[in-house]
Residue, then its C-alpha position, 0 to 999 in steps of 0.5 A: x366437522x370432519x370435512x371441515x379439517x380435512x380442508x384447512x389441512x387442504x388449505x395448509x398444504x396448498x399455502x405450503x406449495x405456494x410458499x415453496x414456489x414463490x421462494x424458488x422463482x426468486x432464483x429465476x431473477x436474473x444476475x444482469x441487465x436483461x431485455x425487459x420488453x421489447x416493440x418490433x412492429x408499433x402502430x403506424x408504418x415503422x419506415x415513416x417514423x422511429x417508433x420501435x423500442x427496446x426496454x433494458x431492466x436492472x434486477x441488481x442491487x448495484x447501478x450498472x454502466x452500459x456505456x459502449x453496449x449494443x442492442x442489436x438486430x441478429x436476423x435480417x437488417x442486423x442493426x446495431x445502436x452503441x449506447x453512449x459512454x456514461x449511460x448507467x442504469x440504477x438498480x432495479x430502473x428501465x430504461x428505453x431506447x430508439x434507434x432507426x426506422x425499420x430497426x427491426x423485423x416484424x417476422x422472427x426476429x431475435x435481439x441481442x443485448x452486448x457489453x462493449x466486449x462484444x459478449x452477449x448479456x442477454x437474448x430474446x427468443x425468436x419474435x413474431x410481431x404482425x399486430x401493428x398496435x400497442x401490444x409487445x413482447x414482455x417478461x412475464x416479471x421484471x428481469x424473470x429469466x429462466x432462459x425459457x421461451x415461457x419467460x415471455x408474454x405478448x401484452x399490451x405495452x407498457x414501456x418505462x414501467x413494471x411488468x409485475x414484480x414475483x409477490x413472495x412469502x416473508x418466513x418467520x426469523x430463523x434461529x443462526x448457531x454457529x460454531x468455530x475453534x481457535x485452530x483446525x490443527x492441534x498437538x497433544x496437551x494444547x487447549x482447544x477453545x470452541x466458541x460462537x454466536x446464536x441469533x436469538x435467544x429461545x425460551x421453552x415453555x412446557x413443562x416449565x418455564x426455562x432457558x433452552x441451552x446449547x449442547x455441544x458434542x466432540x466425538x473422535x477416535x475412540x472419544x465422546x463428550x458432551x458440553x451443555x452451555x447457556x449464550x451470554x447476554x450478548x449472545x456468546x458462549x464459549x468452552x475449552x478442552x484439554x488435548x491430553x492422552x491421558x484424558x483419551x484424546x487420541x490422534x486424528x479428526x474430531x466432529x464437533x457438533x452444536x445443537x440450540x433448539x432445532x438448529x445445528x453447525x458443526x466443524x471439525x479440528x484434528x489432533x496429531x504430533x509434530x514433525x520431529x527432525x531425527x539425527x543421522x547416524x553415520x553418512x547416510x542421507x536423504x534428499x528430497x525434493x521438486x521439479x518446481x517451487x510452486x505449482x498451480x492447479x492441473x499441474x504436475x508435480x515431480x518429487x525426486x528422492x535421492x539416497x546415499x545409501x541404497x537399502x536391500x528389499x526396503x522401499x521409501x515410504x513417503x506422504x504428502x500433507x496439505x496445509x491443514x495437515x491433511x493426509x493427501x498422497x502417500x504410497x511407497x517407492x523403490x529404486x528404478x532409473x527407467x521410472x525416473x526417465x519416463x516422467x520426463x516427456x518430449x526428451x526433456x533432460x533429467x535436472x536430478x540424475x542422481x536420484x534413485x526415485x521419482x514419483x508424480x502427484x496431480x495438483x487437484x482443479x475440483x477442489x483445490x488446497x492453496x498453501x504449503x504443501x509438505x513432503x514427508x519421505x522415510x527410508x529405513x533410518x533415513x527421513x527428510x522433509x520438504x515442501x511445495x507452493x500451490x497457488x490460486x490460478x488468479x485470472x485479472x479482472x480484464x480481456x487481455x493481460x499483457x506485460x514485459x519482464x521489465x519496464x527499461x533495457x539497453x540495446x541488444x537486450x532482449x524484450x520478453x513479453x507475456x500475456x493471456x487471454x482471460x476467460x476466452x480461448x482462441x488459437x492466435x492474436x496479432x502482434x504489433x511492436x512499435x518504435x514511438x519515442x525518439x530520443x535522437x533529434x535527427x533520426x529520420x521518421x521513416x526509419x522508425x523501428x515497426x514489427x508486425x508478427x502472430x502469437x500462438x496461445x497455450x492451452x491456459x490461453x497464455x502466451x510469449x514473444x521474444x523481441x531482440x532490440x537492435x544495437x543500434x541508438x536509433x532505437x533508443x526511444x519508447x516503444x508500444x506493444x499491442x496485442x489484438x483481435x476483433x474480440x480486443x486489444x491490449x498496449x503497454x509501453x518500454x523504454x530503451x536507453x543507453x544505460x538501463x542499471x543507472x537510469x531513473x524514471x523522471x516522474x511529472x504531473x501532467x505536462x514536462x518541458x526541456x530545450x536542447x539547450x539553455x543559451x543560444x546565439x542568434x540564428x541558432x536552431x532550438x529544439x522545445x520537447x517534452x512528454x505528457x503524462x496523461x493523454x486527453x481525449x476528444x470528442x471530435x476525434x482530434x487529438x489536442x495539441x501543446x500550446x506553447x508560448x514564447x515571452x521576454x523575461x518582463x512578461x511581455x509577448x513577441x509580436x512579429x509581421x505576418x499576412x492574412x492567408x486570403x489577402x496577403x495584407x499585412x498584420x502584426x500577431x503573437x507569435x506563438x508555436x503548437x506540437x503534436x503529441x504521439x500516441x504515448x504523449x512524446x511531442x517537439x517543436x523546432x524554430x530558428x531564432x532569428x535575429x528580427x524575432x529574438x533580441x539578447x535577453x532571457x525569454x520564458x517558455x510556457x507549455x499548456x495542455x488539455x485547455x490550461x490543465x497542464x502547464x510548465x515553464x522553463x526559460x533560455x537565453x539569447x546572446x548575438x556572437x557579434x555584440x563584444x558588450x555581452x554581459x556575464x551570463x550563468x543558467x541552470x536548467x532549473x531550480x529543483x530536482x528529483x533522484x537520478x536527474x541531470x542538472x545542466x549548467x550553461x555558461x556564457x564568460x565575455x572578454x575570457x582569454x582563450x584558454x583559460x578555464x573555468x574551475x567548478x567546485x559542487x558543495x554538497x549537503x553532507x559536505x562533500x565537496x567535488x572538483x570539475x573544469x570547464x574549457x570556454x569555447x568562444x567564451x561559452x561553457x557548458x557543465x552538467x552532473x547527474x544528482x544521486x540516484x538514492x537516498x543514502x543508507x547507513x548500516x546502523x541506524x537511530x533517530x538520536x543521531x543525525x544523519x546526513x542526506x542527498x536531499x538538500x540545497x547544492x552550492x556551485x561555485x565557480x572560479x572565474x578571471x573577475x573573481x568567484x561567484x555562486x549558484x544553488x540547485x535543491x534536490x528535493x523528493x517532491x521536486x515538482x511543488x518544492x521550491x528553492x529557498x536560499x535563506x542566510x540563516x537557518x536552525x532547526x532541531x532533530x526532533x521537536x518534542x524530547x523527553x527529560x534527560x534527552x541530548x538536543x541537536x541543534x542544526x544550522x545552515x548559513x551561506x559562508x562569507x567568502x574569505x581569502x587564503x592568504x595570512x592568517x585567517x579566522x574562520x566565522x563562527x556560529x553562536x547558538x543560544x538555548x533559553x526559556x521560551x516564556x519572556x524573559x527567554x532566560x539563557x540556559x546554553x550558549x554555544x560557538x561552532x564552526x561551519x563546515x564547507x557547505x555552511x552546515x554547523x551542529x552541536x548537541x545539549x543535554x537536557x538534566x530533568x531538574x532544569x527541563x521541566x515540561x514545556x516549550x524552549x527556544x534556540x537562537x543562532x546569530x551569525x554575521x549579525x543574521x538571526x534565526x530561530x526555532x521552538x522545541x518542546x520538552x516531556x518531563x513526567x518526573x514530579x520535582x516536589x509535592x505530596x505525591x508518594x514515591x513509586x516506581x514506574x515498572x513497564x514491558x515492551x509487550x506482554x506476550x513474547x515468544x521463544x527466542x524473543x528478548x523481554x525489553x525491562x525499564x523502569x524508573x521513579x516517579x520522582x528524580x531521586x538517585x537508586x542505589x540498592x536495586x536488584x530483578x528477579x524473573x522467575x517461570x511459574x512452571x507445573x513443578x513450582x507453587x504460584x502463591x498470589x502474585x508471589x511464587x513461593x521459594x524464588x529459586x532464582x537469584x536476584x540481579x542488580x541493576x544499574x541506573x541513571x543519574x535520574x534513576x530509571x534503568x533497563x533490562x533485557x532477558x533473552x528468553x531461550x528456543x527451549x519449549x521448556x520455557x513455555x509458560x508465565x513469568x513473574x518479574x520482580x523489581x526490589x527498590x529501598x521503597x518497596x517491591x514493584x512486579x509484572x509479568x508476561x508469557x511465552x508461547x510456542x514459536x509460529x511453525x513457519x517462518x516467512x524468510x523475508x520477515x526474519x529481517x523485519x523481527x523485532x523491529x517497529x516503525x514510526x511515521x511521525x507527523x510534526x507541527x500541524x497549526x489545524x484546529x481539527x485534523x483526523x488521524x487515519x489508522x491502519x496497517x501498511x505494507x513496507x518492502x513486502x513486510x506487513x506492518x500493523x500499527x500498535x501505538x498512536x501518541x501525541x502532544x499539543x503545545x500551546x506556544x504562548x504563556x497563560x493559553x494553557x487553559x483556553x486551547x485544550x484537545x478533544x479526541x473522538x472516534x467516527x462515530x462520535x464517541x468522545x475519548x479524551x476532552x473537558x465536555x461531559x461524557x468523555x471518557x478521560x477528561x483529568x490526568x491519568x497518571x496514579x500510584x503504580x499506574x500511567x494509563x486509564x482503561x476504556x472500552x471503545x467498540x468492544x475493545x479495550x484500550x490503554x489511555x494516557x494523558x497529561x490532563x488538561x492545564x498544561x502547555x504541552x498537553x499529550x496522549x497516547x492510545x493503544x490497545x490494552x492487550x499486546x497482542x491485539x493490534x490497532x483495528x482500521x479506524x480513523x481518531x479525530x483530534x479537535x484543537x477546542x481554542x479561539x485565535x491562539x496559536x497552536x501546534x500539534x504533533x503526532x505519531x504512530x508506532x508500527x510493529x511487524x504482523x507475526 
């Protein structure tokens, strides 16, 4: 019997070594593509035949490109295969390769796998084969690698399948406890909140049947206490701990450690005092401060500290605390010149020579605190405070880094370029800088501008060149800058141009296309250039070219008379040019326009790239100088342009005496209306102005009011002998899919959904009739007429304007809440027997009649503010009646008051009165003060004549440091609003975005869905889901809002989506302008990332929806 236990216990501990070392040689699984297996020497004669192989392994989770890698013989041949572009190999997949007969050698060889760097992924161990048979060299398991020569086997092949895989044990499910703290860093009397999650829930069964509880223990300076907790049914649990000295909380780290049956976590916070700025007495000072801003690991940091007062026998104490207020460095200086000198090193100058003290500290490389660091220094009554940067050493993710301080300069500046070599370390690298682009027509290519020079590498592998660019415009142009070695290379790209502060990229999608100019006489030389944004390459080592095509303006092609290279017979072709495109996709073509090929007309040029991808069309006209018939001709370069571009203008006047000129007015959207002249010369006439380089910017900015822009439609008009005549040109952000549409009338409104009581903008634009100066002269007016947008269009306004200079007009409307009720209005414009129109749509949430009882709808911007912030109060009545008698009270609940209910007893403070609108509804703003007195809750109280009506928010302590960069931004939200989709579904995608270096997260999404036709209200309705298919809002069973969610005292309905809850309003489903708004019900809570699908549920009908989001700034 004895024998008998003593070998299951035998048994046990063997299975426990076996377990143990099947769990270790998981480790020995190799990270990357290995060499799996590998045949040098295969049955038969490897000269006679490609037989030798080598079989890759993939031991990764992911698919993995070997495009470009090599396999390569290291010994005697040094034989190397490139593996095609595009070769992947999927996760946990062989794959085989041949090369050449006689690829390898059959006596100590050693084969190298490399990536297309050039860097060694993985190796075989020196490899005898004398066996010509089917045996190989394998791993002993798939991808086993433990860079030892016992990784390898000599077995019978088996190329494209396993070699065995490592059988493991699967261990029983442990138990996962964490435990984490709100903060790492606390003050005295905050509340310390530790949380976290346990993976299962434990039962014990002996001595009796219960649940197994957590134990939590913080222990301290002088400080120990217990907790004992049970996970909720969501396997949570949660505690607090009032950070008060008269509970024995004392200053320091405190160790907080969880126990749940045999598992344990654990994490530390710390208590401490805040900085406190003490006043000077007297003129004594301290300054302190760094050589630098910023540092990074591994550097040195010097601190300078200058007095001015210098105190007998007493030293300057000073600390350094990292970003968890964690004590750092700390010692004690005392004036010496001689040491501040000696922390400067190859005769550097002293930028602080005032200073009385130096000291340096070593930024750590093991490891390393990234964040705000903070100087603390003392000197007897003296104190100042000052801080540091240290960043992360970032390396990019590629060989070689290369950059320019800026993308534009001017002749004569100086090029700074900048680089490093990552992860890799060499002494030098070549350098190559050449002129690429030329902008001067005329410019000999042999002179193109060519610099070859050597850059030297710094110990972190970086490097600087500086290139002085002459002051010469045959350097203006582009320019390529490349940095290379056998191990890679790197280019960039700068442009040189005559005024850097003014120039505007032209931005293009895949192929541009200008000529020198846009009317030419007969026999004159033209010049087709342009640029390619993106090059293609090919697989015959050819680099394509630019088709360019020349036709009439009916679309018909140029024949012309040529001969047949061999027999000189001949034929008649298309006449048709190609260009060459440089190594930055800068190409030109010249081609005399002679006489036999190019009549009088207008002809259209078509630039095609990468067989018909790319294209672009632009258009010139030909004149014959001797042909006194020539017809009145005008030309643009082209129709719509973007910020920054140059609209060229050509004229062609016949039968113009000499001498007389040619008046240019530019009206511009805004009305600004410029003067220019033209001279003809032999009656052609050439114009040109640059469009703006910006959008304009006002000081004070709100949507309610309009504005003008430089977007727009341009007018030219030119003053000729016969009389004026007009041009148009459109400035657009999109220049490149935006068209130009001149319509005689249009109207349009501000916005396209108002809410009742709102003032209406009505704006037009309409092509004037041209009117003489002389006598009296009634300028044209506009008529605008707003009315009901359901037949019979009953008339609610009508108004006549003027149109300004540019053919603009506008007029404002209000909108009483009694006549707007919800729905949709129409706004017609007549002018010279023209009409035009356009829909708006109006959100009156006010009940006009019905049993409903009176309330007052009392609303905050948010509910949680802090110190210094403004609590935005409005509020109004639910129906439009008329409040006199209305007053607000805001009282703090602090720890001397008694808070009774939602009342506090006694309201120490008196009411104010409020004054409303004619509708009723009011606002109120309340500045809360810097004072942390005026930390805590707030009671608001709103006194109607038909009842009390209150609310409440709290105020929290200020964020410790500020970003500079966001003070600007407080305060504010933005809103991107997207406006008359027809769509039947159209997914909305919500999340945070970066705005001038400014995160902002979104906080609101509204809505509204307008069915434009009387009666449709029942048949088109919306239905909002989440991605996950969760129905929010709609008719079908199972949404969570399916009627109206407006009730006494309230607006919105609360949901729990995802384990987060959320503010639904919506106007239920029979109504023309349905709408919704979503936002999460806590203030300080933002949208997560997730996308709102908004299915339109109708047949044919007409349809269209409006939306937006609300942005604030993430604090």
């Amino acid at each position: 019997m004895k024998s008998e236990i003593i070998l299951v216990i035998f048994g046990l501990f063997l299975f426990g070594i076996i377990s143990n070392q099947a769990v270790g040689q998981l480790d020995s699984i190799a990270d990357h593509v290995v060499i799996n297996e590998v045949e040098t020497n295969p049955p038969g004669s490897d000269a006679d035949a490609i037989s030798e192989w080598v079989e890759l392994f993939n031991p990764t989770n992911e698919e993995i490109s070997i495009g470009g890698w090599e396999i390569a013989s290291t010994t005697v041949l040094k034989k190397t295969l490139v593996i095609p572009d595009g070769t992947q190999i999927k996760s946990q997949q062989f794959a085989s390769f041949q090369y050449q007969s006689v690829w390898f050698t059959d006596v100590s060889e050693r084969i190298e796998l490399r990536d297309s760097t050039g860097i060694v992924i993985d190796e075989t161990p020196t490899i005898t084969d004398l066996d010509n048979d089917f045996t190989s060299w394998q791993r002993l398991y798939d991808g086993y690698d433990t860079d030892s020569l016992a990784d390898w086997t000599f077995e019978t092949s088996n190329a494209g399948s396993t070699n065995g895989k490592i059988i493991t044990e699967e261990s029983e499910d442990a138990v996962i406890v964490s435990v984490s703290t709100d903060k790492s860093n606390y003050i005295f009397d905050e509340t310390l909140t530790i949380s976290g999650t346990v993976s299962k829930e434990i039962f014990v069964e002996k001595p009796f049947f219960h649940q197994e509880t957590i134990d939590i223990i913080v222990q301290g300076p002088n400080y120990y206490k217990t907790f004992t907790l049970y996970p909720n049914m969501f396997l949570e649990y949660q505690t607090s701990l009032n950070l008060q000295k008269v509970l024995g909380i004392n200053q320091g780290t405190y160790d907080v450690s969880v126990s749940y049956a045999t598992n344990q976590a654990s994490t530390q916070f710390s208590v401490g005092t805040e900085f406190i700025e003490i006043d000077q007495k007297g003129d004594a000072s301290l300054i302190i401060t760094t050589d630098k801003d910023s540092y990074l690991p591994g550097e040195t940091a010097i601190i300078f500290v200058e007095t001015s007062e210098i105190l007998d026998f007493e030293g300057l104490k000073f600390e350094v605390l990292d970003p968890n207020n964690v004590k750092i460095y700390q010692g004690t200086l005392f004036p010496n010149i001689s040491a501040i000198s000696s922390v400067f090193l190859d005769n550097q100058a002293n930028p602080y020579p005032d200073a009385q003290f130096a000291t340096t500290i070593y930024m750590d490389t093991v490891s390393p605190i990234y964040g705000t660091h903070t100087i603390v220094a003392q000197y007897g009554t003296q104190t100042a405070i000052s801080t540091f940067v240290v960043f992360e050493d970032i390396k990019e993710d590629t060989l070689i880094s290369l950059s320019t301080d800026k993308p534009v300069y001017g002749l004569g500046e100086t090029v700074i370029i900048s680089g490093r070599l990552n992860n890799l370390f060499i002494t030098s690298m070549d350098l190559e800088i050449l002129q690429t682009g030329i902008v001067s027509f005329s410019t000999d290519t042999d002179s193109i501008l060519k610099e070859l020079d050597v850059v030297r590498l710094e110990g972190d592998s970086t490097f600087t060149h500086l290139f002085k660019i002459p002051n010469n415009s045959d350097r203006l142009g582009e320019y390529r800058v490349k940095v290379s070695k056998d191990l890679g290379e790197a280019i960039i790209f700068f442009r040189v141009v005559e005024n850097p502060d003014e120039y505007v990229a032209t931005t293009f999608e895949g192929i541009s296309l200008f000529t020198n100019k846009l009317i030419y006489e007969t026999g004159d030389n033209m010049v087709i250039y342009g640029e390619i944004d993106e090059l293609v390459s090919s697989s015959v080592y050819l680099t394509a070219v630019v088709d360019i095509s020349i036709t009439r303006e009916d679309g018909s092609k140029i024949i012309i008379d040529t001969f047949k290279p061999v027999s000189n017979e001949a034929v008649s072709a298309t006449f048709f040019l190609t260009a060459l495109p440089d190594i930055v996709g800068n190409y030109s073509v010249e081609q005399v326009l002679y006489h036999n090929v190019f009549d009088e007309g207008t002809y259209n040029i078509k630039a095609s790239y990468a067989n018909g991808k790319f294209s672009e069309t632009v258009s010139f006209s030909v004149i014959d100088p001797l042909n006194i018939d020539v017809p009145f001709l005008l030309q643009l370069n082209k129709d719509v342009f973007g910020f920054g571009e140059t609209v060229y203008l050509d004229g062609l006047v016949p039968n113009i005496a000499q001498g007389s000129g040619v008046t240019i007015t530019l009206i511009k959207p805004d009305t600004d209306t410029e003067f220019f002249g033209a001279l003809p010369d032999n009656s052609k006439f050439s114009w040109s102005w640059e469009t703006p380089i910006a959008e304009k910017k006002y000081a004070v900015t709100n949507e309610r009011v309009v504005t003008y822009s430089n977007y727009g439609i341009y007018q030219i008009i030119l003053g000729l002998p016969s009389g004026d005549t007009s041009l148009f040109f459109k400035v657009s952000p999109n220049p490149e899919e935006d068209s130009l549409e001149i319509a005689p009338l249009l109207v349009t409104t501000d916005k396209a959904i108002y809410e009742a009581g709102e003032t209406l903008t009505v704006l037009g634009t309409a092509i004037k009739r041209q009117q003489g100066s002389e006598g009296l002269v009634v300028q044209d007016r506009a008529e605008i007429i707003v009315s009901y947008g359901d037949f019979p269009f009953k008339e609610i306004y009508n108004a006549f304007v003027y149109l300004d200079n540019g053919g603009n007009f506008k007029s404002s409307f209000s909108l009483p809440v009694s006549i707007f009720t919800d729905g949709s209005y129409k706004v017609v414009s007549v002018y010279q027997e023209r009409r035009a129109e356009t829909l708006f749509a109006v959100d009156n949430d006010f009940n006009i009649g019905g049993d409903a009882p009176l309330i007052l709808l009392l609303n905050l911007d948010k509910d949680e503010y802090a110190l210094g912030e403004t609590v935005q109060i409005s509020g109004r009545p639910s129906k439009l009646v008329y409040l006199e008698n209305l007053s607000i009270t805001i009282i703090h609940e602090d720890d001397l008051q008694i808070t009774c209910g939602v009342f506090v007893c006694g309201r120490p403070v008196a009411p104010t009165p409020l004054v409303t609108s004619p509708s009723g509804s009011f606002t109120h703003e309340y500045t809360i003060s810097n004072s942390s007195d005026d930390i805590g809750k707030y009671q608001v109280f709103v006194d109607t004549e038909f009842g009390e009506y209150t609310s409440s928010f709290t105020v929290t302590s200020e964020p410790a440091i500020l970003q500079v960069d966001e003070e600007q931004f407080l305060g504010k939200r933005t809103t991107e609003k997207f406006n008359r989709i027809p769509d039947s579904f159209v997914p909305i995608s919500v999340s945070g975005k970066t705005s001038d270096g400014v995160e902002l997260l979104p906080r609101v999404l509204q809505g509204s869905l307008l069915a434009p036709t009387r009666d449709d209200e029942a048949n088109v309705n919306i239905k909002i889901t989440t991605q996950d298919g969760i129905c929010i809002i709609g008719q079908a069973a199972g949404c969570l809002v399916t009627s109206l969610t407006r009730g006494p005292g309230t607006i919105y309905q609360v949901v729990e989506i995802d384990d987060i809850n959320y503010k639904i309003r919506y106007s239920g489903h029979d109504v023309r302008l349905e709408k919704f708004t979503i936002l999460p019900e806590s203030s300080s809570e933002p949208f997560p990332d997730s996308t709102w699908n908004v299915e339109v549920i109708k047949d044919e009908q007409p349809s269209r929806l409006y939306y937006k989001i609300t942005y604030i700034i993430s604090e």
